[in-house]
Steps between C-alpha positions, in 0.01 A plus 500: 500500500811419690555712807826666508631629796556868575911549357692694768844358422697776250782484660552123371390621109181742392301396199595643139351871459243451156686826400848273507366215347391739241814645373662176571262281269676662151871345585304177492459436135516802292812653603719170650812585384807457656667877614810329503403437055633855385464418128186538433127645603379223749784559699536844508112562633614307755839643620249847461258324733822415713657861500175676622431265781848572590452862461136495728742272766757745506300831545279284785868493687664860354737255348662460166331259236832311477527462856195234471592113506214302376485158736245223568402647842625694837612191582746449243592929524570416807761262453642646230567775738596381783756198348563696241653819720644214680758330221531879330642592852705193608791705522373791679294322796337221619194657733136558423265613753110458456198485744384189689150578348583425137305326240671141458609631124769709666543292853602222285735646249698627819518194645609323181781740496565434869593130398756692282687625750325866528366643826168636521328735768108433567409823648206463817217687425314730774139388650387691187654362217747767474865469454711720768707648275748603832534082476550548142750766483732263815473205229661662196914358470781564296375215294150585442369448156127531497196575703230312386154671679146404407294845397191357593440156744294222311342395863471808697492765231752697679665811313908473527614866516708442184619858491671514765667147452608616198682776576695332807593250242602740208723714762721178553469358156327186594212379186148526610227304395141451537264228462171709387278216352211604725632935490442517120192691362361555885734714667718784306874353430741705371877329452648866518338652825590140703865476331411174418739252270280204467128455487316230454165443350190267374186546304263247687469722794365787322228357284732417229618148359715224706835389368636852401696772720781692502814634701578856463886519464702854556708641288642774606685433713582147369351265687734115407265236466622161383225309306358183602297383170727470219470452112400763224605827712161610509413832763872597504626202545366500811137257484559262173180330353218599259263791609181451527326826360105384627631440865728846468211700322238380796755644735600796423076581433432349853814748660330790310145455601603446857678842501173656287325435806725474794354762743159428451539105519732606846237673627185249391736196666604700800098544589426136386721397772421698752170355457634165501697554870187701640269178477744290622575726847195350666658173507781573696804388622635571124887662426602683200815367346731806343467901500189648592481728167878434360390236311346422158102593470403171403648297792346405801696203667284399862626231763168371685534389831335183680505293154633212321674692192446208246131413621482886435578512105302167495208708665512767225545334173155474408447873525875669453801396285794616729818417702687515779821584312723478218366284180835322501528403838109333522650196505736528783402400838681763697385833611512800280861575502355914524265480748769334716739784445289724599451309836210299455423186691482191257137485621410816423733511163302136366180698604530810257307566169678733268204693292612632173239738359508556122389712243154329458459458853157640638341669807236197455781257493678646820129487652462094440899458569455706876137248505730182440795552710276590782290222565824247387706659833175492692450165417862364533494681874253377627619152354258405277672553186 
């Protein structure tokens, strides 16, 4: 048998839950019709199928099922959002603010509409991860449209306090959005409470399929969003193309079995990786990247002093599937574009392992993982790695 190394990377995707795969499987060849085909049986089990994933979606937010926008991904929610407040507000304003720590899926949307001719504030974040909302509150203008803030960081697992963002932004009418592709199903969200406009979402992270998410759009008030797919009006006009009813059934069961469980699985990952930094303190000379506790259970991002940062991930492949940041950016050269906001020296950014713990993560596994990383950073330090 093939050994496979220990998978500590859920951040970048988690495998499908056997429970999702489950209710998925059905959508596959006995019910596969179209829930855009209203005229007969095949396509009305699956606009059914449709309309209660939208309904479990909804109540996971305290949202309204029609305020759910079926998309491909965060990734495209995200620019849907962001461009699509944007040209809806051309008229109003031409400012966005966001956070320096981003995921590239909204950093590059703003920048896109910075070659436009809009202006864009990248808010610093403190040594902790944390926006300052004092900075945030002195970069609001006249011609503010939208403040775009992460809910939780895909590197450092930091927790945005989205709460109180959202009320500084509702109290000047600026749109609010979140990017919560790693939030969903592990922390409690609630669109309401945070006076959020936009959300953004994806199944992949929580045990459920790849290739299906959603953006949660307000109503009430209005939020204008101009569309940026086009052709059959599907989702309000607002996301044209075919749904795909397997994808959108494996996510809203995913979303509902993370919530099922969401304080117990908080508390089993929060002691998992404690475990996980405990056997690594003997080694020394090691710095936490993001919040002490503000900061989602399953993330424990670690910069490692006195080692080579690729001969480190080359060290542990045999025994741990990991990374030292963002799936997207694995193939960039450069420094993690977080770590260095949060003051990092490019040494000690390339020389970080980001350790996602998932839902079939062990104490075993941690045990073997702490083993590994250990004598790879003893090794490399004393130079014989």
């Amino acid at each position: 048998m093939v050994h496979r190394p220990i998978y500590l990377d859920s951040h970048a995707t988690t495998p499908v839950d056997p429970r999702v795969l489950e209710a998925m499987l059905p959508f596959f060849t006995e019910q596969f019709g179209n829930p855009a085909s209203l005229t007969h049986a095949y396509g009305w089990e699956a606009e059914a199928a449709v309309t209660r994933s939208r309904q479990t979606l909804a109540a996971a937010l305290n949202a309204a099922p029609e305020e759910i926008v079926f998309t491909s991904g965060a990734t495209e929610a995200n620019n849907l959002a962001i461009k699509g407040i944007a040209e809806a507000c051309f008229g109003r304003g031409r400012h966005l603010i966001t956070v320096q720590t981003e995921h590239s899926a909204v950093l590059d949307p703003c920048r896109y509409l910075e070659s436009l001719g809009f202006e864009v504030t990248y808010l610093p974040v403190q040594p902790n991860g944390l926006v300052n909302l004092d900075t945030l509150d002195k970069a609001f203008r006249d011609d503010t449209v939208l403040v775009s803030v992460m809910a939780a960081n895909n590197e450092i697992g930091v927790l945005q306090p989205l709460a109180e963002i959202g009320a500084r932004c509702r109290d000047r009418k600026v749109f609010f959005h979140s990017d919560a592709a790693q939030a969903i199903g592990k922390i409690p969200l609630d669109v309401q409470a945070m006076q959020l406009d936009l959300l953004s979402l994806t199944a992949h992270k929580v045990y459920g399929p790849k290739g299906t998410g959603a953006l949660y759009v307000r109503r009430r008030p209005r939020v204008p969003l101009a569309a940026q797919l086009h052709g059959g009006g599907h989702e309000r006009g607002l996301r044209s193309g075919t749904l795909y009813p397997p994808q959108i059934v494996g996510f809203a069961k995913a979303v509902e079995l993370g919530l099922e469980d969401l304080e117990a699985e908080r508390d089993r990952l929060l002691a998992l990786r404690q475990q996980l930094w405990q056997g690594l303190q003997p080694l020394g000379g090691l710095h936490l990247n993001g919040h002490v506790t503000q900061r989602l259970p399953n993330n424990l991002n670690v910069s490692f002093e006195g080692v080579d940062g690729q001969a480190l991930l080359l060290g542990l492949r045999g025994t741990v599937a990991l990374s030292s940041g963002a799936a997207c950016s694995t193939a960039s050269t450069a420094p993690s574009h977080v770590l260095k906001a949060l003051g990092r020296e490019d040494a000690l950014a390339y020389a970080s392992l980001r350790f996602g713990l998932g839902r079939f993560t062990t104490a075993a596994e941690i045990d073997q993982v702490v083993a590994g990383v250990t004598a790879t950073v003893q090794a490399l330090r004393q130079g014989v790695g």
